[in-house]
C-alpha angles and dihedrals in degrees: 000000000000087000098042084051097045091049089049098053093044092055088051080053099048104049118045108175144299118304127251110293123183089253095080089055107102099204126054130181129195111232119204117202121204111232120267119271127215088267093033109132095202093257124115140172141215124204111238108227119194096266098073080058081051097065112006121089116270113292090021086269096152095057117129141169127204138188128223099222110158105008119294092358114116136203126192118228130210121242146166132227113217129191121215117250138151112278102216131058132281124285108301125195134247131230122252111211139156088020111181152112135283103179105316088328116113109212123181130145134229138227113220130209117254106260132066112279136174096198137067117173112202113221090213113171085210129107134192089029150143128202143161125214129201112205116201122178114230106222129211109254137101106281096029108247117223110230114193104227092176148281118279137195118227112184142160113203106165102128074069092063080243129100158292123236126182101147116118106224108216143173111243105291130167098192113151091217139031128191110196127188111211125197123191142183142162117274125246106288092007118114117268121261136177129231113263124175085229086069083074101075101158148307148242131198111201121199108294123255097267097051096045123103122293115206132199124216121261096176149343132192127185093197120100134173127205112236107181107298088345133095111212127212113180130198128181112208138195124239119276100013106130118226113191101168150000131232128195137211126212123202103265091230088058104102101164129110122256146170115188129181117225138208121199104196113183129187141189110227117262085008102129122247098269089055088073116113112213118206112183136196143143136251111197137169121202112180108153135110118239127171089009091292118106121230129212136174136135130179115180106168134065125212110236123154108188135202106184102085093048098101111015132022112285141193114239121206125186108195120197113195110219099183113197088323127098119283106275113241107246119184095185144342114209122196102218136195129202108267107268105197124196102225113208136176096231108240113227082246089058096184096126140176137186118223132190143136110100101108086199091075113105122224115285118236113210136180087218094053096048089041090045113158113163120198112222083244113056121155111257111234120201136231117221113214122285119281144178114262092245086207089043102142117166123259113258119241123265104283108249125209116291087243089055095051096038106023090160097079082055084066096034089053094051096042092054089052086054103048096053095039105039120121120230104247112263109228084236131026117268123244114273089020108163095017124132094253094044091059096048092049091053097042086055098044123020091028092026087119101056091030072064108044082051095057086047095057098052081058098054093049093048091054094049084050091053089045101040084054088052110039102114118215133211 
C-alpha cells in the first residue's frame, strides 16, 4: 500500500503539467512572405506596428511564430526583433585646415572622416546673418582635381523670431577632403560685420541620411482643440507601446514661414497633475530670399522618447505654442516609434503565423537571435491584421501538491492508521506514560503507519522542490 501511494504522489511531482502550446497565446497574425530572388539568403523580415505593444506581454516576450508543416502539425521558428538605428557612428568632427581669406571669401577645406556622408554642419561664431557656400570635393589625383558638389545657403535669422542653418546639405558623397568658399554678410536690418576667418570655428559631419533611424507610426489624429495660444492634439495610449518622436503636418496651401515651440506632456492615467513628464522641441519652416540668396529649411518632427505610458495606459498632449501668430493649420500629428522589425530564417513550408499574448511565457533564446547577420536586401514580409487565436484556451494554473488539492486523503490516511493502531484507554495511566521512550515505543508501533505516510510526504515534497528548479521553459 505504502509503495503503490508513494509511486502515486512522485508521478503528480514530477510532472506538472503540459508545457506552453500556442494555443494559450490570445493574438495571431498572418505573415506573407514574398517569394525568394536569384541573390535571396532565405531570411526575411516583417515591420512591428503598436498594436502588437498593445496586446503582447512587456518586451514582446511572448511572441512566437509557427509553421504549418503536415496539416494541422506545427513547428515553432526562431526569430529576432531589431531596432532601427543608425548604423554609423555618432556625429564625428571634421578637420579645419588651411583656414584663411581670398577678398572677403573665406575658404578653408575640410578633412572628412573616412566614411560617405549627406550632411556637414558649420561651426560659424556669427549671428543675423546670411551666407552662401560652394562645396567642391577634392579628388584624389595629382594634381588634385576640384569637383563642384553645389551652392548653399548658410543664415541666422533670429532677430526675425525664425531660424539658424549652417548645415551643408550634400549627395552622398565620400570625398577625403572638402574646400569650401563662404561668403557672408549681414542680414536685412542686422548691424553690419565684416568677414573675418575667426567666424569658422569646426565642423561635424552626423550620420548621413541613409544610415540614419527609420520610425513606424503608433498613432495620428486630425483633431485639435484650441486651448488658449496653444493648439492641442490629444492621444490615449495603451500601456507599453513605445513613442520616440512626433511628427506634424501643415496644410499644403499654408506657404507662409513659422517656428513654433512645442510641448509633449504625457500622463499615466489617475497619476496626479504633477506626475506628467514634459518633453519640448520646435518645427519650423524658413522658405524666403534675402539678400538675393533663397532659404530654405523645414523641421517638422520633434524628438520625444516617453515613459509614461510604459507600464499603464497614459494620455498623451502635443502642445503648439502659437504665440501671438495665427494658429498654425495643422492636417495631422502622428506619435511615431523607431521601426522594430521580427527577423526570421524562411522554412521551405513557408505558411506562418505570429502568436503572443500570454504575459506567463518566458522570454524565448534563440542561436539565430544571438548569430544574427542580416543582408541589405532582405525580403519584407507582411502582417495581416490582428486577429483572435480561434483555439485561444487559458493557461491552467500552476499544478499544487496533491495534499494541498485533496487534503482530505491526508486525513483519511491518518485516520485509517488510527483506527486500526489505537490502543484501548487504560482506567489509570501506565508506568513511564509521557516519557521519551514511551513515546518512541508507541510512534514506531501503534502510529508507525502515519509516522510513514509523513515521511512520505516530506519526500514528496523534496523532490517537487528539486523538479520545479529544474523544469526548463520555452
Amino acid at each position: 500500500m505504502k509503495l503503490l501511494l508513494l509511486g502515486f504522489l512522485l508521478w503528480q511531482a514530477a510532472n506538472p503539467g503540459a508545457d506552453s502550446e500556442q494555443n494559450h497565446l490570445r493574438y495571431e497574425r498572418a505573415i506573407a512572405v514574398p517569394a525568394a530572388t536569384a541573390t535571396d539568403d532565405g531570411q526575411a523580415c516583417a515591420i512591428l506596428d503598436g498594436q502588437i505593444y498593445a496586446h503582447a506581454a512587456p518586451s514582446l516576450k511572448d511572441l512566437r511564430v509557427y509553421q504549418k508543416t503536415d496539416g494541422q502539425k506545427t513547428s515553432e521558428v526562431p526569430y529576432a526583433v531589431t531596432l532601427s538605428e543608425s548604423s554609423e557612428a555618432d556625429t564625428e568632427p571634421a578637420k579645419v585646415v588651411n583656414l584663411g581669406m581670398r577678398g572677403k571669401t573665406i575658404v578653408f577645406n575640410l578633412e572628412m572622416p573616412d566614411r560617405s556622408y549627406t550632411d556637414v554642419t558649420l561651426d560659424l561664431d556669427a549671428h543675423n546673418f546670411i551666407a552662401s557656400a560652394t562645396v567642391y570635393g577634392v579628388a584624389d589625383a595629382d594634381p588634385p582635381a576640384l569637383i563642384k558638389l553645389g551652392t548653399y545657403t548658410l543664415f541666422d535669422l533670429t532677430t526675425q523670431h525664425l531660424s539658424r542653418s549652417t548645415t551643408l546639405h550634400l549627395q552622398e558623397a565620400s570625398f577625403h577632403k572638402l574646400f569650401i568658399e563662404l561668403d557672408i554678410s549681414p542680414a536685412p536690418g542686422a548691424p553690419a560685420f565684416q568677414p573675418e576667418q575667426a567666424i569658422v570655428q569646426g565642423a561635424n559631419v552626423p550620420p548621413s541620411r541613409e544610415a540614419q533611424t527609420l520610425y513606424s507610426m503608433v498613432a495620428t489624429t486630425s483633431a485639435f482643440t484650441q486651448r488658449g495660444r496653444q493648439t492641442i492634439a490629444t492621444f490615449n495610449l495603451p500601456a507599453r507601446i513605445p513613442v520616440e518622436r512626433v511628427s506634424f503636418a501643415v496644410a499644403p496651401s499654408f506657404t507662409g514661414n513659422f517656428s513654433r515651440d512645442v510641448e509633449v506632456v504625457g500622463r499615466t492615467n489617475g497619476a496626479p497633475p504633477s506626475g506628467a513628464e514634459m518633453l519640448t522641441g520646435n518645427i519650423l519652416r524658413v522658405r524666403m530670399k534675402q539678400v538675393g540668396r533663397e532659404i530654405s529649411q523645414q523641421q517638422l518632427s520633434v524628438p520625444a522618447t516617453l515613459g509614461a505610458n510604459l507600464q499603464a495606459d497614459a494620455t498623451v498632449e502635443i502642445r503648439v505654442d502659437n504665440g501671438d501668430d495665427t494658429p498654425l493649420p495643422l492636417t495631422l500629428v502622428s506619435l511615431e516609434m523607431r521601426q522594430r522589425r521580427l527577423c526570421f530564417r524562411v522554412p521551405t513550408a513557408s505558411d506562418l503565423t505570429l502568436f503572443y499574448g500570454d504575459p506567463k511565457l518566458d522570454a524565448p533564446v534563440y542561436d539565430y537571435a544571438r548569430l544574427l547577420s542580416l543582408p541589405a536586401d532582405v525580403r519584407t514580409a507582411t502582417l495581416a491584421a490582428e486577429q483572435p487565436n480561434a483555439a485561444f484556451v487559458p493557461r491552467p494554473e500552476p499544478l499544487r501538491p496533491l495534499t494541498e488539492r485533496h487534503p482530505e486523503l491526508l486525513w483519511i490516511v491518518l485516520t485509517r492508521g488510527g483506527a486500526e493502531g489505537t490502543p484501548q484507554q487504560a482506567a489509570t495511566l501506565p508506568p513511564g506514560f509521557g516519557s521519551p521512550a514511551e513515546i518512541g515505543r508507541i510512534l514506531y508501533t501503534t502510529w508507525l503507519f502515519p509516522f510513514e505516510v509523513t515521511s512520505i510526504l516530506l519526500l514528496v515534497a523534496v523532490i517537487g522542490a528539486v523538479v520545479l528548479a529544474k523544469r526548463k521553459f520555452l
